[in-house]
Structure formats: C-alpha cells, structure tokens
C-alpha positions in Angstrom: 128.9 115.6 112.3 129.1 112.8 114.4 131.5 109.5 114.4 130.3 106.8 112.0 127.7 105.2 113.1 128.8 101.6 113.7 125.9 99.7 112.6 126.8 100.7 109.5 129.0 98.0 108.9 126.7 95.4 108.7 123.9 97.7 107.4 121.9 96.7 103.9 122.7 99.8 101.9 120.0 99.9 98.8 120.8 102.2 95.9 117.1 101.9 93.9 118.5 103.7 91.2 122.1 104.3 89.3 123.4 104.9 86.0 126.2 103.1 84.4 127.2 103.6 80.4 124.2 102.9 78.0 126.3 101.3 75.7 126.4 97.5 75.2 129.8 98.4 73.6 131.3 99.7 76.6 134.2 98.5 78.9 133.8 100.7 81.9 131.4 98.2 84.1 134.5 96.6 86.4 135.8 100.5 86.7 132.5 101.4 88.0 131.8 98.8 89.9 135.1 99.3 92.3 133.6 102.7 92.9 130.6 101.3 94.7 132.0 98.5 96.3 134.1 101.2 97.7 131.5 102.9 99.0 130.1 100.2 101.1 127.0 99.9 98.8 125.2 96.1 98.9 122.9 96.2 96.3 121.9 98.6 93.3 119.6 99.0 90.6 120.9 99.4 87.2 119.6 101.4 84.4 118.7 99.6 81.1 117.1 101.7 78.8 114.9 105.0 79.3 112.2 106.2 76.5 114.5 107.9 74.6 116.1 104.6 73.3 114.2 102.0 70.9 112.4 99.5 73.0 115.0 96.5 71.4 117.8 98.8 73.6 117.2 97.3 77.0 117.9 93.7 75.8 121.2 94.4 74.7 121.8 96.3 77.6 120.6 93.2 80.0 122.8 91.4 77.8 125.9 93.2 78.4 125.4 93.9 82.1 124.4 89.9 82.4 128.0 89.6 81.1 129.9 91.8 83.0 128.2 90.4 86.3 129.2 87.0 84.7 133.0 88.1 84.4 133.0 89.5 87.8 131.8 87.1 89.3 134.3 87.5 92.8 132.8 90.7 93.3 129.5 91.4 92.0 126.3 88.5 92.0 122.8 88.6 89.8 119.8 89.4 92.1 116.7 87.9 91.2 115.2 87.0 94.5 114.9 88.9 98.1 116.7 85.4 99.4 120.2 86.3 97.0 120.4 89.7 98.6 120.9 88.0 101.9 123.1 85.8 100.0 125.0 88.6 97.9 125.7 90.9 102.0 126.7 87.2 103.4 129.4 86.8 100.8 130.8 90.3 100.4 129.4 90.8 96.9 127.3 93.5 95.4 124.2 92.7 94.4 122.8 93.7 91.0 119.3 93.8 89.5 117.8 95.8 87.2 115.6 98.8 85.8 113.8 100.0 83.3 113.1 104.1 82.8 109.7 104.2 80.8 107.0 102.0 79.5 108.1 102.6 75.5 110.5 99.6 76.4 107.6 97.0 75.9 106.5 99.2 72.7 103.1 97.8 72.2 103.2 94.3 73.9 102.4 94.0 77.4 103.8 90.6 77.3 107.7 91.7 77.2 107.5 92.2 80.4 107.9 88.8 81.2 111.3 88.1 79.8 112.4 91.6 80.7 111.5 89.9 84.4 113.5 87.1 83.8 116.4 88.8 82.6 116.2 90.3 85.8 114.4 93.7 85.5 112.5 94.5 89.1 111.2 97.7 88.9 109.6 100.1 85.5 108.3 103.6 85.2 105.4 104.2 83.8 106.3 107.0 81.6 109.8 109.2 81.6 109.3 112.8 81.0 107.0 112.5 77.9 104.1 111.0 77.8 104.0 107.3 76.0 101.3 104.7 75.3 101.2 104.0 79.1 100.5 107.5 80.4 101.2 111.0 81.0 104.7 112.2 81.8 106.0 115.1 84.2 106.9 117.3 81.2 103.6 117.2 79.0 99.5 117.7 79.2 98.9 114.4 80.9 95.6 112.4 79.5 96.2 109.9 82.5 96.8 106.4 82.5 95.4 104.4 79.3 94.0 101.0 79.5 97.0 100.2 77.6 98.7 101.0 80.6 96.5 98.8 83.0 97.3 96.5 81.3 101.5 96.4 81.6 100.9 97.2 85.0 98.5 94.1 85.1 101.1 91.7 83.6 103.9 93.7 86.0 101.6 92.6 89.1 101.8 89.2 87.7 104.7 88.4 87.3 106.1 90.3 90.4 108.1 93.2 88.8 107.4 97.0 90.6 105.7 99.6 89.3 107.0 103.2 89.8 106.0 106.5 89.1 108.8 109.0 89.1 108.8 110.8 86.0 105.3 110.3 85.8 102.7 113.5 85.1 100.3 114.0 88.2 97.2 113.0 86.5 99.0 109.2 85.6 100.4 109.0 89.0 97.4 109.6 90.6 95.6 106.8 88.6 98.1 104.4 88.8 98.1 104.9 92.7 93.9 104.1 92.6 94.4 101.6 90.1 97.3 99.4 91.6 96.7 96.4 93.8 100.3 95.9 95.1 103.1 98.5 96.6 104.0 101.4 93.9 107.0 103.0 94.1 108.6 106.6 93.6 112.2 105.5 92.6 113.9 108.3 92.7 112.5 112.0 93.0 112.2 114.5 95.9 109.6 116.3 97.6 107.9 119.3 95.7 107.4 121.5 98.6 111.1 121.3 98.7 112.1 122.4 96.4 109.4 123.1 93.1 110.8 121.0 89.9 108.2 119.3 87.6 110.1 116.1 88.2 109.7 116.1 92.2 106.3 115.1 93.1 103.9 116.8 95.2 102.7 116.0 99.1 99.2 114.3 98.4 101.6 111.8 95.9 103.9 110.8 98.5 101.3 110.2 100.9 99.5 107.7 98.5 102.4 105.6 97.4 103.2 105.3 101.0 99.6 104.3 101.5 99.7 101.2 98.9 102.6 100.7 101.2 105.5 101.7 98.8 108.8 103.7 99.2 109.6 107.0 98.0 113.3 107.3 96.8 115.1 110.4 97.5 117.3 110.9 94.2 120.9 113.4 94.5 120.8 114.9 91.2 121.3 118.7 92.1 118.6 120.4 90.1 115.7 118.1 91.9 117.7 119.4 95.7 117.6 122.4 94.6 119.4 125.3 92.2 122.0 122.6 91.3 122.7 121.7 94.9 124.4 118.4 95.9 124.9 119.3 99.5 125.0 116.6 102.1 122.6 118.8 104.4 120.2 119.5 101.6 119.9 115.9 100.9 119.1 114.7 104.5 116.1 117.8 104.2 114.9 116.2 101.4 114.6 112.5 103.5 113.6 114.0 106.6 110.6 116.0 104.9 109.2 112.5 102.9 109.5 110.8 106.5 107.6 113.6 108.3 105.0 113.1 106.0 105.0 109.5 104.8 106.4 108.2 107.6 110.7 107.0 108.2 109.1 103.6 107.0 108.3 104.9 103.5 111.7 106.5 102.9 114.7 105.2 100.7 117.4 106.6 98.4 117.8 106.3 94.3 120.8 108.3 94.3 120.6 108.6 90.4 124.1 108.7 90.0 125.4 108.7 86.5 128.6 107.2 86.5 129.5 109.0 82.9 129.1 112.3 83.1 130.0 113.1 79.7 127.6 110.6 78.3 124.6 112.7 80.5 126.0 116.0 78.9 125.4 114.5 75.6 122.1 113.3 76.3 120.8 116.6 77.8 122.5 118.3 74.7 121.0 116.4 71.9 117.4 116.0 73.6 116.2 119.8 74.7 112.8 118.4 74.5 113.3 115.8 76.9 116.0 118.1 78.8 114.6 121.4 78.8 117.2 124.1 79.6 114.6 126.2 81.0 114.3 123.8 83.8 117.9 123.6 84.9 119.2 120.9 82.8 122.6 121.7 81.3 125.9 120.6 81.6 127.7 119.8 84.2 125.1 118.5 87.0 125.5 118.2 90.3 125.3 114.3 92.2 125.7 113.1 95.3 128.0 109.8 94.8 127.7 107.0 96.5 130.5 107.4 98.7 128.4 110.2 100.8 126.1 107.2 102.1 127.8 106.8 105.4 127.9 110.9 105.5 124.0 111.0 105.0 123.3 108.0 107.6 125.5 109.7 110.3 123.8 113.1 109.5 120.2 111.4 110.1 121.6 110.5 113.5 122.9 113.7 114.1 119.1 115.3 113.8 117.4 112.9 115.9 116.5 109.8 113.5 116.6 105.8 115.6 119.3 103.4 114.3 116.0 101.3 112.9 115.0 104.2 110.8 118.4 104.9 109.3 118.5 101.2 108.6 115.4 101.2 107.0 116.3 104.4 104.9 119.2 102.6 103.6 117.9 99.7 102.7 115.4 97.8 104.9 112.3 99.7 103.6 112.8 98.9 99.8 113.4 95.3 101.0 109.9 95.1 102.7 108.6 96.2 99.0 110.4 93.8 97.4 109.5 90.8 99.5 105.8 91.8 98.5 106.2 92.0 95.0 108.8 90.5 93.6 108.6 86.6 92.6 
C-alpha cells in the first residue's frame, strides 16, 4: 500500500449508511460515536427504524438520537441542510442526519413523511427485503411499485428527502428509476456481477440510478463482498467495478456498519424470513469498520484512481445528490 494520502486530512468522508443500537433505551450512542470520530469520518447516516419494527419505532428512535446529539453537543452536530455539513467539517464535529430502512415506517399515510423530514430523516428505501405497500422487495415475487408508492415518493420529492432502492426487488427498482423525477439512490449494496446476492443489484440498475444522476453506495457487510469477506482489497473491487460502469462520479460508500453485533445476531436469529440462512445470514458477520476508510482511499490511489475521484468516493458525490434534493 501506499503512504496516506494527504488530502485526506481535509477530505469530506460520507458514511450514507450505519447502524447504531435500535433501542431508544440504550446508552451506547457517546461510545459509538468516539469510534467514528476516531476514524476520521465527517458525516453519517443513522439508522432509525427498518420494516421489521412498527412504523411508531422511528419516532422514538429520532427522539433518542435528537437527544444524544443534543448531549454531545462538543462533538457531534444535527444535519439538516448541505450548508451545516460545511459547518459540522469547519468545526471538527460529526455530522449526523438520518435514515429510514423501508416504506412500512409511514404505514398508510404518505403524509408522515413530512415530519419524519423535519426530524431530520434524508434518505428512505422503498421496501427492505419483503415486499410492503410501496413495492416489491429483493427477497419476494415483486408486483412492482404501487401507486401507493408514487405517491410517498411524490411527497419525498416534495419535500426534498431521497429516495433509494437498495433492498428493493428488480421489478420496483426498475419502476421507481422510470418513475422518479429527481436523483435515486442505491445506499448501500454492491455490484451483482460481483459477487451474485439477491441483495446486490444488477449492471442495467446501476447504470440507471447513475442516469437520474444518483450515487450507488458500496456497503462492507461480508456476505454482499462475497462468501463472508471483509477484505480491504475485495471492497475496493467492489468500488472500482460500479465506477467502470457508472462512472467514479456515481460511486460512494454505506459501509452498513452495525455498531452492536450482538443486537444483529439476534435480529438475524429471530427473523429467518427476513434473514434467510440459505443466503449466508448467520451469526457472526463480517464488516468493514470505519476505521479502514483511509485504508480503502489509499488503495484506490494505489490502482490508478485521481485525488478528485477518491474525494468524490468519499464524500463529494453523495454531496452533489444532496444539494439536488434535499431542502
């Protein structure tokens, strides 16, 4: 490998997509929070509730992450414009916004997500794993996208939050790509030629989120590399295949890292359904943390990527997204 690359210092490094405790009764957010302010990260996406959880869940979550930011308030700082990430990097804080894993969280009102906007959600899937009123997921026959699910992603274009389609089922993806006006992005999920799971997504989908002018997020979880693989060098394949395809402009990272593994094991054991074991989900999963980031920029270098691509890998392209959506 090569020296750290010294840009890196003052680079904008955007994680679209991690997992802290989904527990509004837990205590581990300052704990968590060291760890990626150790590793040099400047802005994440939190998880606040996925479609296994009652669509009340995510309020409580927002409610309990709104607080934790408020308590550390030295270190961390609320994103809910493009202008307080410039403000977050200027002033050494992380900055935090928000995410929502499936479109059972606005049950059967397109209108919640409005104050899930305000409370700071940004992005949304359309469906996680199983299908929902929205659309198909990866796991299930997919009917496609409903016209219930034109119209959240009408109210999302409205009021400026993304739509995304990881997790998605082809079919749904696919329409929501035609039917979209604005940038859709894939927040975390890996090329299917890759490596073939039924969560990665296939050439002909990356190509068309990358033509409404969205960003596909590479995501480290080990079964989506590969046979449980969180190698560095398997990683960077993943990044460099989306950008020789979508172009380095279209390229980001959702590392997915779940900062509780124990609370992902008991997930994946109570939920088969939503887990299958058939497709590599089991205990003890692979990730690659956060602290690899600097690893995974120099290792672009080192295979022949500009400094202006590795920035926009890191953080620059999701940015661009944002500035077109968000409100």
């Amino acid at each position: 490998m090569l020296n750290r690359p010294p840009f890196l210092a003052d680079a904008l490094i955007w994680d679209n997509h991690a997992c802290m405790p989904l527990s509004y009764k837990s205590n581990d957010f300052s704990q968590y929070l060291e760890k990626l302010r150790a590793a040099g990260t400047s802005l994440v996406s939190l998880n606040v509730s996925f479609d296994l959880k009652d669509w009340s869940h995510g309020f409580k979550m927002l409610a309990r992450f709104r607080s934790d930011i408020r308590a550390n308030a030295d270190k961390c700082m609320l994103i809910e414009t493009t202008a307080d990430i410039e403000a977050a990097k200027a002033s050494g804080k992380i900055g935090i916004f928000f995410d929502i894993e499936g479109g059972c969280a606005v049950d059967d009102m397109p209108e919640l997500v409005e104050p899930y906007y305000a409370l700071g959600v940004r992005w949304m899937l359309i469906a996680y794993n199983q299908t929902n009123r929205l659309g198909g997921g990866c796991q299930n026959p997919d009917p496609g996208l409903s016209d219930f699910g034109c119209r959240v992603i009408d109210e999302m274009e409205r009021v400026g939050m993304i739509v995304d389609i990881s997790h998605t089922g082809y079919r749904t993806a696919r329409e929501v790509l035609e039917y979209a006006s604005k940038p859709v992005n894939i927040s975390h999920s890996n090329p299917r030629t890759i490596w073939d799971h039924e969560r990665n997504v296939t050439d002909d989908l990356i190509r068309a989120c990358a033509a409404t002018g969205g960003v596909i997020n590479v995501t480290g979880i080990g079964i989506f590399l590969g046979n449980n693989d969180n190698s560095t060098e398997t990683f960077i394949r993943h990044v460099d295949y989306v950008a020789s395809i979508a172009g380095p402009e279209h390229v980001g990272m959702g590392l997915d890292f779940v900062f509780d593994s124990r609370e992902l094991d008991e997930f994946i054991a109570l939920n088969p359904d939503m887990f299958p074991p058939d497709k590599g989900y089991g205990q003890g999963l692979r990730m690659i943390e956060p602290e690899r980031v600097a690893e995974i920029a120099t290792g672009l270098i080192e295979i022949g990527w500009s400094e202006n691509h590795v920035l926009g890998f890191l953080g620059q392209n999701n940015l661009r997204v944002a500035d077109a959506v968000w409100k």
